[in-house]
TORBA-854261 format. One record per atom (N, C-alpha, C): residue in one letter; atom name; x, z, y. Coordinates in steps of 0.2 Angstrom, whole numbers. Each point is the difference from the previous one (the first is absolute). Layout:
N
rec rogu: a | rofi: CA | c1: X | c3: Z | c2: Y $
...
This chain:
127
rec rogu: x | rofi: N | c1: 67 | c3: -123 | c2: -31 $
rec rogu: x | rofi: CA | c1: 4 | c3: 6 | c2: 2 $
rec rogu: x | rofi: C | c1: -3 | c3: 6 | c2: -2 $
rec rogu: x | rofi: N | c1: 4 | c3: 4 | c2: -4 $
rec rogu: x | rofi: CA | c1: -2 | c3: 8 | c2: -1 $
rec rogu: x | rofi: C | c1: -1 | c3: 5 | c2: 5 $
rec rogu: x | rofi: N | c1: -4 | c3: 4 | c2: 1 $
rec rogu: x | rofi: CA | c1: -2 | c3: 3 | c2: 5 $
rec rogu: x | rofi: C | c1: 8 | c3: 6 | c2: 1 $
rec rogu: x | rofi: N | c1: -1 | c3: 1 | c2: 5 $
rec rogu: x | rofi: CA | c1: 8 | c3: 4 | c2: 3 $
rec rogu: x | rofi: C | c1: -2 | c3: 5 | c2: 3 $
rec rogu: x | rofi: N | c1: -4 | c3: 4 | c2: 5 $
rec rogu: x | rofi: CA | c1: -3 | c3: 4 | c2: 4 $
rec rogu: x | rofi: C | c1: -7 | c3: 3 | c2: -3 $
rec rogu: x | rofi: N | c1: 0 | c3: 3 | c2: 6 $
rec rogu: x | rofi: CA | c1: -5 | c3: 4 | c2: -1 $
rec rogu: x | rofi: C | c1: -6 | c3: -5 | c2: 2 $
rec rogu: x | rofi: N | c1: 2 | c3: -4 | c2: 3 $
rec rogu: x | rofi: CA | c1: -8 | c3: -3 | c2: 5 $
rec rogu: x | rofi: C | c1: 0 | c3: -5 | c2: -3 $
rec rogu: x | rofi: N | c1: 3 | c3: -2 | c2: -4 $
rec rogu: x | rofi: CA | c1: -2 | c3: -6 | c2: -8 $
rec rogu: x | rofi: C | c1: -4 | c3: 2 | c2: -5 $
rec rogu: x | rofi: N | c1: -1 | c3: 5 | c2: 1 $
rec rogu: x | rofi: CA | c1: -4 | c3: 2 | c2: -7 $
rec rogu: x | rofi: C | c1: -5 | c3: 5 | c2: 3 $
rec rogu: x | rofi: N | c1: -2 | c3: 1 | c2: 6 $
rec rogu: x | rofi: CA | c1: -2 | c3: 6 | c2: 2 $
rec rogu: x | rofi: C | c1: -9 | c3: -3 | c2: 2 $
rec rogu: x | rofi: N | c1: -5 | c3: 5 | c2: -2 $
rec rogu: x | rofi: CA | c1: -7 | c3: -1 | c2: 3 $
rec rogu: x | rofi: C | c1: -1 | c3: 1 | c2: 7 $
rec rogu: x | rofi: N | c1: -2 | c3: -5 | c2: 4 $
rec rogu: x | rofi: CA | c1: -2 | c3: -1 | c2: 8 $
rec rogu: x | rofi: C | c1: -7 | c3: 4 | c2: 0 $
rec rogu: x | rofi: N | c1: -3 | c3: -1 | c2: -3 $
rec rogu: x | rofi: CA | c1: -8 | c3: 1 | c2: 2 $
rec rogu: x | rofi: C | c1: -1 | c3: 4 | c2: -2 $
rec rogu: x | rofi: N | c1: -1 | c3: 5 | c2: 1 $
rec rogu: x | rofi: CA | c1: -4 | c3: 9 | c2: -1 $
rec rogu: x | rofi: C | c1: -3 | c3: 2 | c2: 0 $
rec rogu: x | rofi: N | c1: -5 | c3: 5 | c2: -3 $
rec rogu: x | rofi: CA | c1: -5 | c3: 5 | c2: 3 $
rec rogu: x | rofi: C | c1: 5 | c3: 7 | c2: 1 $
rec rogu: x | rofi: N | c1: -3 | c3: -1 | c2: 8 $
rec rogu: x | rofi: CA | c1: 2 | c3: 8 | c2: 3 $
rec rogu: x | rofi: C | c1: -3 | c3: 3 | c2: 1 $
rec rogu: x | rofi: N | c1: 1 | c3: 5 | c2: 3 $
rec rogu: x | rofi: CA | c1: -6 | c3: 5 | c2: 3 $
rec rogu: x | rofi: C | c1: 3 | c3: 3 | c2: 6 $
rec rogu: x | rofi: N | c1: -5 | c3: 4 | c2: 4 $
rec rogu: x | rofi: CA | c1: 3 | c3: 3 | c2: 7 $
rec rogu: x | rofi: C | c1: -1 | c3: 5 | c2: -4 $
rec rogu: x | rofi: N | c1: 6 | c3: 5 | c2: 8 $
rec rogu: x | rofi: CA | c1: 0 | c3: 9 | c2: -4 $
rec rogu: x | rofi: C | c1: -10 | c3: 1 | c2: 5 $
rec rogu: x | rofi: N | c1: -4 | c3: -2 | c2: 1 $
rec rogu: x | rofi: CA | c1: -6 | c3: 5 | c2: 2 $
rec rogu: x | rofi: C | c1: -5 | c3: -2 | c2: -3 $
rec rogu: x | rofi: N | c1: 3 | c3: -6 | c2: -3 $
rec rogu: x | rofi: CA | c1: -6 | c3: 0 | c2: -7 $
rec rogu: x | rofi: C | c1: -2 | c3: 4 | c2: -5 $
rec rogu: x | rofi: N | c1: -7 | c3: -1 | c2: -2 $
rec rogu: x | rofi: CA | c1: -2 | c3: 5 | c2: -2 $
rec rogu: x | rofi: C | c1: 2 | c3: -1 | c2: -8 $
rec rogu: x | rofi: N | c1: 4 | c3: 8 | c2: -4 $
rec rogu: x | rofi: CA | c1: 3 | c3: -2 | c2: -7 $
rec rogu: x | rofi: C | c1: -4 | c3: -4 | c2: -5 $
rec rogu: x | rofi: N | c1: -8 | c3: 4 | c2: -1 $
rec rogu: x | rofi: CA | c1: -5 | c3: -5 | c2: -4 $
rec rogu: x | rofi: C | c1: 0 | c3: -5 | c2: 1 $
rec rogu: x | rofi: N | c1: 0 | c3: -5 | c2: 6 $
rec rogu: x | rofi: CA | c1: -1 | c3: -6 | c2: 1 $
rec rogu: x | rofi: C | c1: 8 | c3: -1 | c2: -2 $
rec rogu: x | rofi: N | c1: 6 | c3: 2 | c2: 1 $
rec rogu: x | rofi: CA | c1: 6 | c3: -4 | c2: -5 $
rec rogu: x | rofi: C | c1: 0 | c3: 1 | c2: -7 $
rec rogu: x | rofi: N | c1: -2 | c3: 3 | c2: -1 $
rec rogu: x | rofi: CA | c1: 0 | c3: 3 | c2: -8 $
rec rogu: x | rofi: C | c1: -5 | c3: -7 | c2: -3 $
rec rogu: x | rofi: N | c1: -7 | c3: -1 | c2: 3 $
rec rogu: x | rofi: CA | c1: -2 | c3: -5 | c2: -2 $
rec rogu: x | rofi: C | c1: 2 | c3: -8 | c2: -1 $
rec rogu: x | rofi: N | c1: 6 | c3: -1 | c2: 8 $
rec rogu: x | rofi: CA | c1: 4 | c3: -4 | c2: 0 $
rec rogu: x | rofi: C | c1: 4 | c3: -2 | c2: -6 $
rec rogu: x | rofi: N | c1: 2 | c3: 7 | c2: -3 $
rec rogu: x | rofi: CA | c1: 7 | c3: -3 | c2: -6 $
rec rogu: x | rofi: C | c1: -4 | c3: 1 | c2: -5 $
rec rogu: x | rofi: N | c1: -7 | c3: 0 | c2: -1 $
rec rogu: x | rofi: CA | c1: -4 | c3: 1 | c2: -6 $
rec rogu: x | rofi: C | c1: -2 | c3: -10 | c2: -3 $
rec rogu: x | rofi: N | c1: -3 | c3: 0 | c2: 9 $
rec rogu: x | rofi: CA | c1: -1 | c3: -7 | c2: 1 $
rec rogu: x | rofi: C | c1: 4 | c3: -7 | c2: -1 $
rec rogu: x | rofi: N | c1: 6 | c3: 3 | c2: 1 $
rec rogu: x | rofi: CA | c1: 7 | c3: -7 | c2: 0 $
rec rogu: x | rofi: C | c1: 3 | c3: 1 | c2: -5 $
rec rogu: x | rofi: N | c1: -1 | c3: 7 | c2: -4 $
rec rogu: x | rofi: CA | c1: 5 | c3: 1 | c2: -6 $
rec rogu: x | rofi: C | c1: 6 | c3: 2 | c2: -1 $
rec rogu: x | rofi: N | c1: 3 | c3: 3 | c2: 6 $
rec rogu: x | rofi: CA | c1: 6 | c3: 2 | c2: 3 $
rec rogu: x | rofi: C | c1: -1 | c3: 7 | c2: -1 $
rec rogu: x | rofi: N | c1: 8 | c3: 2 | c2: -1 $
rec rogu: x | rofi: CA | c1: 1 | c3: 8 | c2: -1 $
rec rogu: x | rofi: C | c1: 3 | c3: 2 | c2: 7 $
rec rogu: x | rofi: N | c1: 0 | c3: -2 | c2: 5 $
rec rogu: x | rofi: CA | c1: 3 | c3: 2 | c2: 7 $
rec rogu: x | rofi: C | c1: 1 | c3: -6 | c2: 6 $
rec rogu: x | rofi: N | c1: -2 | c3: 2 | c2: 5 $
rec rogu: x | rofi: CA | c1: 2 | c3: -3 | c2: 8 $
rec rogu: x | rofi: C | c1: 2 | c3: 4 | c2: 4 $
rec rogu: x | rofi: N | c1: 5 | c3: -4 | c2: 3 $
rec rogu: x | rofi: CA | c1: 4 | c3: 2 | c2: 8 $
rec rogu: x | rofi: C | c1: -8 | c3: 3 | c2: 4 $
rec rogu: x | rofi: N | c1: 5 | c3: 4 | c2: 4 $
rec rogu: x | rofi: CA | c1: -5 | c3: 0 | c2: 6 $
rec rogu: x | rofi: C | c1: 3 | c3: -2 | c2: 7 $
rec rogu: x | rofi: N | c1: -3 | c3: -5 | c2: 3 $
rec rogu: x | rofi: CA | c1: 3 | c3: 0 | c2: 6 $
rec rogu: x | rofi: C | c1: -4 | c3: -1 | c2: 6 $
rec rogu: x | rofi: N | c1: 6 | c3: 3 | c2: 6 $
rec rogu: x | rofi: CA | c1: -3 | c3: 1 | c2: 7 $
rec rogu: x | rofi: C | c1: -5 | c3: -8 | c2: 4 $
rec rogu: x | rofi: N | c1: -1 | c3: 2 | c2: 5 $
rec rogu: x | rofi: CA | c1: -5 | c3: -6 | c2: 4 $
rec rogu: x | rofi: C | c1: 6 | c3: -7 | c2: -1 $
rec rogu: x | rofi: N | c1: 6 | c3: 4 | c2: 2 $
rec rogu: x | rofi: CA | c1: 6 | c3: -7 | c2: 0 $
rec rogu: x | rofi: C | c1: 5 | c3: 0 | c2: -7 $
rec rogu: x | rofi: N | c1: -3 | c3: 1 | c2: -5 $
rec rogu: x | rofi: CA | c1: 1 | c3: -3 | c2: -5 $
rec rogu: x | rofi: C | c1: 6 | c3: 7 | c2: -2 $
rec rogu: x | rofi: N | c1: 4 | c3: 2 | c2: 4 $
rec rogu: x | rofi: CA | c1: 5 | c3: 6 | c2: -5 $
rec rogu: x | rofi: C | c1: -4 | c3: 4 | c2: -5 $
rec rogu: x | rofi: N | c1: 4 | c3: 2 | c2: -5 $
rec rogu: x | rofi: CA | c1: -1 | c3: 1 | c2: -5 $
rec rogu: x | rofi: C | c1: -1 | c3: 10 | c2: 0 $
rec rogu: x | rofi: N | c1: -3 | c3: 2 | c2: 0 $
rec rogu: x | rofi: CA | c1: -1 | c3: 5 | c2: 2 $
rec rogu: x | rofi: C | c1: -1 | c3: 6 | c2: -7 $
rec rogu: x | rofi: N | c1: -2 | c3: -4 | c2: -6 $
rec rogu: x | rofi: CA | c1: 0 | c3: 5 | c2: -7 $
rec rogu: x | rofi: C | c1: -2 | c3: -5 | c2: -5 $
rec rogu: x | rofi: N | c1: 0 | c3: 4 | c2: -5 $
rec rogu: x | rofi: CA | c1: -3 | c3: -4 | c2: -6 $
rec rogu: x | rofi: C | c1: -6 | c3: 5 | c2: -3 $
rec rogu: x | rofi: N | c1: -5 | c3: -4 | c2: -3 $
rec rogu: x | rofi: CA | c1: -7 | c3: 2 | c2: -3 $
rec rogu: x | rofi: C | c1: 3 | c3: -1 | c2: -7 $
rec rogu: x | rofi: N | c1: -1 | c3: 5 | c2: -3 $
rec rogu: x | rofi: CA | c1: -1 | c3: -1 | c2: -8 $
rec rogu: x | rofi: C | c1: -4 | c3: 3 | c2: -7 $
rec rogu: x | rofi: N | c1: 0 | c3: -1 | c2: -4 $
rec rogu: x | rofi: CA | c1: -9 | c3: 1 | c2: -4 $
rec rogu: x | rofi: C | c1: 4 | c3: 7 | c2: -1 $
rec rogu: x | rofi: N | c1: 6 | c3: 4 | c2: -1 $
rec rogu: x | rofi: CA | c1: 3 | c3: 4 | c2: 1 $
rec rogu: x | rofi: C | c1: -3 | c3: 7 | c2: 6 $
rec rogu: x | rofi: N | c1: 1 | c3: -4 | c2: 6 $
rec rogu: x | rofi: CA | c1: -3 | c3: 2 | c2: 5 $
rec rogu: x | rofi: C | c1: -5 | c3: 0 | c2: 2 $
rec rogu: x | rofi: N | c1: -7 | c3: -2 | c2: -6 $
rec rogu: x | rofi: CA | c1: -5 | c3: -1 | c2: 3 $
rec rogu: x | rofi: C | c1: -2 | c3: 7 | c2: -4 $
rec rogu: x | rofi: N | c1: 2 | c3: 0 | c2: -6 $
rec rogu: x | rofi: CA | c1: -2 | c3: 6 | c2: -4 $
rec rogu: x | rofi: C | c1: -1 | c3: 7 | c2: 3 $
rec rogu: x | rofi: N | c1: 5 | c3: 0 | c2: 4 $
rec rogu: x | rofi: CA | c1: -1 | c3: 7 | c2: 5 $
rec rogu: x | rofi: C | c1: -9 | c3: 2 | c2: 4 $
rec rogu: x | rofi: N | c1: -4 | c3: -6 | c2: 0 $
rec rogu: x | rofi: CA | c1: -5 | c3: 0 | c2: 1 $
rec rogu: x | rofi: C | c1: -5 | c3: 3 | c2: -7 $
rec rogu: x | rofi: N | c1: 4 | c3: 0 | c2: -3 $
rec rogu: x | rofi: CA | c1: -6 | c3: 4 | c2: -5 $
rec rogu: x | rofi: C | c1: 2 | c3: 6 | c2: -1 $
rec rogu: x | rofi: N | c1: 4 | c3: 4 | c2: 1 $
rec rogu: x | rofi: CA | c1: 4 | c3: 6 | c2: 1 $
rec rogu: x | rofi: C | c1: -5 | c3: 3 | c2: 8 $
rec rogu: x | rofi: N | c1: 2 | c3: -3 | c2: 3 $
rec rogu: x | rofi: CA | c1: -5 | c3: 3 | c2: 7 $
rec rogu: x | rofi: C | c1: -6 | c3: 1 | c2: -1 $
rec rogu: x | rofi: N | c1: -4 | c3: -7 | c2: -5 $
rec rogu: x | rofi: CA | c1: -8 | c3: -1 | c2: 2 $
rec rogu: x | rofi: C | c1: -1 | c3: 8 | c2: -6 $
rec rogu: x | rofi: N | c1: 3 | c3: 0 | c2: -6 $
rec rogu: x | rofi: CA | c1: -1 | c3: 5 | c2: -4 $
rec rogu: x | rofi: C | c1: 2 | c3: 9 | c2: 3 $
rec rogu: x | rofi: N | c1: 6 | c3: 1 | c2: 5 $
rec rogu: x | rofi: CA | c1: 0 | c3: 4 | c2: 4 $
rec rogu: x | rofi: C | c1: -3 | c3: 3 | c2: 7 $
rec rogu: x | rofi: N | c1: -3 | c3: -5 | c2: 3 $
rec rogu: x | rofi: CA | c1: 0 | c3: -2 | c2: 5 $
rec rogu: x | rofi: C | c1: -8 | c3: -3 | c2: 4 $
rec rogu: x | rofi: N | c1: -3 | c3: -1 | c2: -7 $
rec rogu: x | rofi: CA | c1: -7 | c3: -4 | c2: 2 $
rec rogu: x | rofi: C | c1: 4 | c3: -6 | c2: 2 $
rec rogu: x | rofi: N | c1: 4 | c3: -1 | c2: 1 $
rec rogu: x | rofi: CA | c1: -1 | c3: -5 | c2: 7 $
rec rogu: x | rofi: C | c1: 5 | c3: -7 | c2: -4 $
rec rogu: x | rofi: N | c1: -3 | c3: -8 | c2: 0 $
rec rogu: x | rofi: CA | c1: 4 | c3: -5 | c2: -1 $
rec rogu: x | rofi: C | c1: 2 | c3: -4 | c2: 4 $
rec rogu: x | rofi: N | c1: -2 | c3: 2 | c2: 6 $
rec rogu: x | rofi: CA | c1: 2 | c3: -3 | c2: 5 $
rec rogu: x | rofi: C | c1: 10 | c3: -2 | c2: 2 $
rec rogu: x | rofi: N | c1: -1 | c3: -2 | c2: 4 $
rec rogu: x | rofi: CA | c1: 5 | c3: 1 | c2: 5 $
rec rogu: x | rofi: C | c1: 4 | c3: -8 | c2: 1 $
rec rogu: x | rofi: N | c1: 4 | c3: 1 | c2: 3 $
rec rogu: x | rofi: CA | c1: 4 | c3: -8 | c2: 2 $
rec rogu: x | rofi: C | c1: 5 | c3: -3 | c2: -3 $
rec rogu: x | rofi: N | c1: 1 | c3: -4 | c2: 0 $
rec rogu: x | rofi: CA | c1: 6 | c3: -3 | c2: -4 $
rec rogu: x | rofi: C | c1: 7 | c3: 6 | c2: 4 $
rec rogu: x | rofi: N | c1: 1 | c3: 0 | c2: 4 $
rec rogu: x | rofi: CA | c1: 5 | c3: 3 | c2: 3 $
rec rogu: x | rofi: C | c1: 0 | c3: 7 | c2: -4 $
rec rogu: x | rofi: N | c1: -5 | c3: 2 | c2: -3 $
rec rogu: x | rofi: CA | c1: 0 | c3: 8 | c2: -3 $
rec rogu: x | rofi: C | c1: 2 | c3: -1 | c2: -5 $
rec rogu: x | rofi: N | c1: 0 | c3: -6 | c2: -4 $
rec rogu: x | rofi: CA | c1: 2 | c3: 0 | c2: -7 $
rec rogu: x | rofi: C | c1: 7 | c3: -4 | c2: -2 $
rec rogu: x | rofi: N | c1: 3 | c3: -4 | c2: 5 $
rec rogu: x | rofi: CA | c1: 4 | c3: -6 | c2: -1 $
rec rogu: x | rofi: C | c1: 6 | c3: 4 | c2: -3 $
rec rogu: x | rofi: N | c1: 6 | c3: -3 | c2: 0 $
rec rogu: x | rofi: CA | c1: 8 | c3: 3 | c2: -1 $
rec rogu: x | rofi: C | c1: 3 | c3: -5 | c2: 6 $
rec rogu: x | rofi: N | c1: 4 | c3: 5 | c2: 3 $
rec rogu: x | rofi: CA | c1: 3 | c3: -4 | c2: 7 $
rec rogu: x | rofi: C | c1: 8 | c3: 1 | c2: 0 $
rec rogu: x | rofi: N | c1: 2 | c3: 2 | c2: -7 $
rec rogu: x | rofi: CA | c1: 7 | c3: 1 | c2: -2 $
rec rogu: x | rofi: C | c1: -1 | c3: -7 | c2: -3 $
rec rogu: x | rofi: N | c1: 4 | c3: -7 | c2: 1 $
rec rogu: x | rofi: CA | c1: -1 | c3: -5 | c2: -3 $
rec rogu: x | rofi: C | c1: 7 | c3: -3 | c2: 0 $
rec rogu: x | rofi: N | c1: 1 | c3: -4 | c2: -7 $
rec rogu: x | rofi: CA | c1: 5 | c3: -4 | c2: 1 $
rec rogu: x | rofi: C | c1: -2 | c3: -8 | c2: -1 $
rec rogu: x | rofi: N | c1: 4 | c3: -3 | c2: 6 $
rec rogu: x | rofi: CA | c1: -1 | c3: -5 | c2: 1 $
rec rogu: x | rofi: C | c1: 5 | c3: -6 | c2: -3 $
rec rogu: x | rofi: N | c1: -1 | c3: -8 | c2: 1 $
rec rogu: x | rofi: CA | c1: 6 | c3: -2 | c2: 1 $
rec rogu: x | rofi: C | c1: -3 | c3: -6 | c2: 4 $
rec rogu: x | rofi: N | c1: 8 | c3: -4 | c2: 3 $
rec rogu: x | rofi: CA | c1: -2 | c3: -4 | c2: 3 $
rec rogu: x | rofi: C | c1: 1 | c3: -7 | c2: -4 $
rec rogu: x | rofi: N | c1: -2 | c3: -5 | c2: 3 $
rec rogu: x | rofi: CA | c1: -2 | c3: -8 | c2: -2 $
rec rogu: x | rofi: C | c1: 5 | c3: -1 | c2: -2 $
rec rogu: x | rofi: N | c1: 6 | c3: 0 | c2: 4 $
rec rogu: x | rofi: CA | c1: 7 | c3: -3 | c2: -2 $
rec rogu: x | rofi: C | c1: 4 | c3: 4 | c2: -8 $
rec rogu: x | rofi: N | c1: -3 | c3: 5 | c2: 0 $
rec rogu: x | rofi: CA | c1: 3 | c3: 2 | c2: -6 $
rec rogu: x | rofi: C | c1: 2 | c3: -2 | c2: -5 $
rec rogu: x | rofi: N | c1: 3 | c3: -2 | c2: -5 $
rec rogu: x | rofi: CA | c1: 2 | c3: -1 | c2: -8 $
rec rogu: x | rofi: C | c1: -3 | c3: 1 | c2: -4 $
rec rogu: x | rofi: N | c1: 0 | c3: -3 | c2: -6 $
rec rogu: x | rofi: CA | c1: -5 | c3: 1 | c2: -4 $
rec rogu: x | rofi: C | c1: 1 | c3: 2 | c2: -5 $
rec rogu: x | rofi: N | c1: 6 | c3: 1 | c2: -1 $
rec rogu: x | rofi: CA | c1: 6 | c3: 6 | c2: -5 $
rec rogu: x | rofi: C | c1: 1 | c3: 7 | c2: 5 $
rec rogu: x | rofi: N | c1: -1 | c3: -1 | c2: 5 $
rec rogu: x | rofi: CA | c1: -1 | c3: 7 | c2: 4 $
rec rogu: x | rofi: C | c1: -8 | c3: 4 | c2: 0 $
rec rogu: x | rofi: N | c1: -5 | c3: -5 | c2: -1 $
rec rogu: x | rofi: CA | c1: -6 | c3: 4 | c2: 1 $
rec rogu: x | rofi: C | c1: 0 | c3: 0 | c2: -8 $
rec rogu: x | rofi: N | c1: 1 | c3: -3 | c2: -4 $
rec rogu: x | rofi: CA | c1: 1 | c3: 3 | c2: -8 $
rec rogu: x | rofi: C | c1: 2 | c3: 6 | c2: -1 $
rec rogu: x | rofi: N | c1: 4 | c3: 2 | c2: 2 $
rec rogu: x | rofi: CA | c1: 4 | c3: 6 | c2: 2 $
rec rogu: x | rofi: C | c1: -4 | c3: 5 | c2: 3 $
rec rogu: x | rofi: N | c1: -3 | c3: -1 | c2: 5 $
rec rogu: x | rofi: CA | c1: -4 | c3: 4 | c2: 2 $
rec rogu: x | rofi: C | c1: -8 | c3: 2 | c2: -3 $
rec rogu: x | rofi: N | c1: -2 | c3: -7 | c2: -5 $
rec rogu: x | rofi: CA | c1: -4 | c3: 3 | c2: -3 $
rec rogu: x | rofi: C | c1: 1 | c3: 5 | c2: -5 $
rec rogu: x | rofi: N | c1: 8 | c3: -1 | c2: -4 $
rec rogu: x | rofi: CA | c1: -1 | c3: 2 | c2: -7 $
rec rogu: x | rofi: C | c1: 3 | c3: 9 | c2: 4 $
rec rogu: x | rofi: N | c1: 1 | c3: 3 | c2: 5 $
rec rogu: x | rofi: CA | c1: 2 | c3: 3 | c2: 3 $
rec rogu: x | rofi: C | c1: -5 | c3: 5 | c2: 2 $
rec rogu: x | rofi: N | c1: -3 | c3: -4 | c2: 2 $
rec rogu: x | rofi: CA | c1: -7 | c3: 3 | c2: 4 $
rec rogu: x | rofi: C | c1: -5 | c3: 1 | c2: -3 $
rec rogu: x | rofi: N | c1: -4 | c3: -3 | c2: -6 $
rec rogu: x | rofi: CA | c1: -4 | c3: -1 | c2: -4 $
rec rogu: x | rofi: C | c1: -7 | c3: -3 | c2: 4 $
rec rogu: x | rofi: N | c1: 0 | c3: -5 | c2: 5 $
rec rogu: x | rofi: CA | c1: -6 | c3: 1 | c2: 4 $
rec rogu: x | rofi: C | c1: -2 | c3: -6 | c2: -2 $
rec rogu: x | rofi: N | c1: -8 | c3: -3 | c2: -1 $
rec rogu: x | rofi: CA | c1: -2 | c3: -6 | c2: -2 $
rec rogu: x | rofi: C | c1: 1 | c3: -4 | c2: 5 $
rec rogu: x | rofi: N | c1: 0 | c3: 2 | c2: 8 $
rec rogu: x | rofi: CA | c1: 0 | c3: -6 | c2: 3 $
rec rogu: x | rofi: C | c1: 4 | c3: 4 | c2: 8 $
rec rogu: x | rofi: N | c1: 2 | c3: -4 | c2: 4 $
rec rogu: x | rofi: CA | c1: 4 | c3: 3 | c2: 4 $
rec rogu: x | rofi: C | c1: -2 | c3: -6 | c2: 9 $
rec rogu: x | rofi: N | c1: -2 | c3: 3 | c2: 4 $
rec rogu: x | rofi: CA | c1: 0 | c3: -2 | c2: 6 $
rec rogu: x | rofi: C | c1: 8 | c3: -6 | c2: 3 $
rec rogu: x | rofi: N | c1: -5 | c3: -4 | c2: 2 $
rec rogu: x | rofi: CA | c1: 6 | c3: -6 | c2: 2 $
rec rogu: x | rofi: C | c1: 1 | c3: 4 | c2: 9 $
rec rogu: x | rofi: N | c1: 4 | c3: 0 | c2: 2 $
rec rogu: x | rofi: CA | c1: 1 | c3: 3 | c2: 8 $
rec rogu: x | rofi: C | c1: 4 | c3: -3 | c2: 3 $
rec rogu: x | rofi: N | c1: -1 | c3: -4 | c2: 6 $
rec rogu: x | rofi: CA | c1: 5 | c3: -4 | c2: 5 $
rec rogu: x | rofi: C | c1: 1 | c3: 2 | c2: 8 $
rec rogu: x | rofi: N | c1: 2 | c3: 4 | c2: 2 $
rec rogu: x | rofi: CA | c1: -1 | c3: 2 | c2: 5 $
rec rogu: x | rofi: C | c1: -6 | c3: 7 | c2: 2 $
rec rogu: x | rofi: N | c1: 1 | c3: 3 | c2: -4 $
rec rogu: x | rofi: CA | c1: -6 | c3: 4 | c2: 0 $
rec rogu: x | rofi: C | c1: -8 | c3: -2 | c2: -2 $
rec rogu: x | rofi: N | c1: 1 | c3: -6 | c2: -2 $
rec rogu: x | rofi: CA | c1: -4 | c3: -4 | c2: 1 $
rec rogu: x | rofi: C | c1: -3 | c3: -2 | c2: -9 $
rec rogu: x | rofi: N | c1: -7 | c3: 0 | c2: -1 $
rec rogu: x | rofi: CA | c1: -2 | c3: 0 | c2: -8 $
rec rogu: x | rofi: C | c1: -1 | c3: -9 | c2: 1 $
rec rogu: x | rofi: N | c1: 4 | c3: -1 | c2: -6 $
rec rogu: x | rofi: CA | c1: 1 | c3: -6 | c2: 0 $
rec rogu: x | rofi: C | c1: -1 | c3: -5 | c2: -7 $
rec rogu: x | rofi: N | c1: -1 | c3: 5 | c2: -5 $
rec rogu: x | rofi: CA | c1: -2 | c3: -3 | c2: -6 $
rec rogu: x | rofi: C | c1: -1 | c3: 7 | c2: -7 $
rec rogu: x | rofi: N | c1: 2 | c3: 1 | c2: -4 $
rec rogu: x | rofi: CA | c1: 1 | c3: 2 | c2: -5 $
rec rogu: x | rofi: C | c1: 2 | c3: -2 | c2: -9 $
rec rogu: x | rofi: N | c1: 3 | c3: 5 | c2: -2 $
rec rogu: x | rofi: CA | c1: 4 | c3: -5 | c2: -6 $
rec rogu: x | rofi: C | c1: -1 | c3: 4 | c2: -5 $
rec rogu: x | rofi: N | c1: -3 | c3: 0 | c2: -6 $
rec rogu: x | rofi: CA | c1: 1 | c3: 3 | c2: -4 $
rec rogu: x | rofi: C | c1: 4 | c3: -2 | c2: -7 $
rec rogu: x | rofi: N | c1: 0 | c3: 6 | c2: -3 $
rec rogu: x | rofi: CA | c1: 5 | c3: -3 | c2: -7 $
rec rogu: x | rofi: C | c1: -1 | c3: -5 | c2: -4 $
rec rogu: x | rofi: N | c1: -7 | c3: -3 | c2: -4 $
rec rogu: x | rofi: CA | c1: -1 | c3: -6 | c2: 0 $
rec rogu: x | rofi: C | c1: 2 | c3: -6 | c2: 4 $
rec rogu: x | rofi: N | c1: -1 | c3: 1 | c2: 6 $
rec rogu: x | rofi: CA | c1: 4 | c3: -6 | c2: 4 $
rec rogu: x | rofi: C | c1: 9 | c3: 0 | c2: -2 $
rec rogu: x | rofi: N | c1: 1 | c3: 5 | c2: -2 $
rec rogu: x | rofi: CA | c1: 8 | c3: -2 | c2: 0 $
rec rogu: x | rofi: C | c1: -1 | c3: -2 | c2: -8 $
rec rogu: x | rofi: N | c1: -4 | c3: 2 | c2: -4 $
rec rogu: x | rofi: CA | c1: 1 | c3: -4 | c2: -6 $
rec rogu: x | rofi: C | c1: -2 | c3: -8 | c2: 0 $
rec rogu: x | rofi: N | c1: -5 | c3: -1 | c2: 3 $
rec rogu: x | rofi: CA | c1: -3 | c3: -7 | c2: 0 $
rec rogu: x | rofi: C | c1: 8 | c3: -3 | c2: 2 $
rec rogu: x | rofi: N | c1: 3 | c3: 3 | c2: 6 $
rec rogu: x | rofi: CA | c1: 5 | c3: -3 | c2: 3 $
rec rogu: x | rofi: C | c1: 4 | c3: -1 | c2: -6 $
rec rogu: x | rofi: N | c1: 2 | c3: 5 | c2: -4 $
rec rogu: x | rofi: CA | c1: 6 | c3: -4 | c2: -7 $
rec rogu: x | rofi: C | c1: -3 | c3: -1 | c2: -3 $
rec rogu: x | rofi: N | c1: -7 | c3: -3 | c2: -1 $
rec rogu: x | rofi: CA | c1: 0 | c3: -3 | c2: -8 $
rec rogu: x | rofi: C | c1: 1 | c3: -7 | c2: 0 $
């Protein structure tokens, strides 16, 4: 059977990060796993931002004005985010890739971080 949703094709297992985590120790995370971005989510799991190698960059701009490289995930994340959920279509999250341009986009069911799906997943799914 061909996958139809979002939660047929989508990654369950994830590297997140909390927002009070320290950003160097994320930055080493997505160094370590080979990932260009993670959710961030609260103690119960809602999704609260996204980390991205984009928004780690800001850390050098600081450490070069600033002395300083410090600071949390929470200082650096983007918490404008588009989501989708499980149930979605797979011609509809198409759409919102080629729309959006985003490599990979938060799967969300209730508030609640549930997976993630990137655009290679929707290719794996039609070939």
């Amino acid at each position: 059977m061909r996958p139809r949703a979002v939660k047929d094709i989508m990654t369950k297992k994830l590297v997140t990060f909390q927002s009070d985590m320290r950003v160097r120790a994320a930055i080493e995370s997505l160094l370590k796993h080979k990932i260009s971005g993670a959710p961030v989510v609260d103690e119960n799991g809602n999704l609260v931002g996204v980390l991205s190698e984009i928004d780690c960059m800001s850390t050098i701009i600081q450490d070069l004005y600033y002395s300083d490289s410090g600071g949390s995930v929470e200082d650096f994340m983007s918490t404008e985010i588009t989501t989708v959920n499980s149930e979605m279509g797979l011609v509809d999250l198409a759409e919102i890739f080629q729309i959006k341009h985003f490599r990979r986009l938060p799967v969300v069911d209730n508030g609640i971080l549930v997976g993630q799906v990137s655009r290679r997943d929707v290719l794996k799914a039609i070939q």
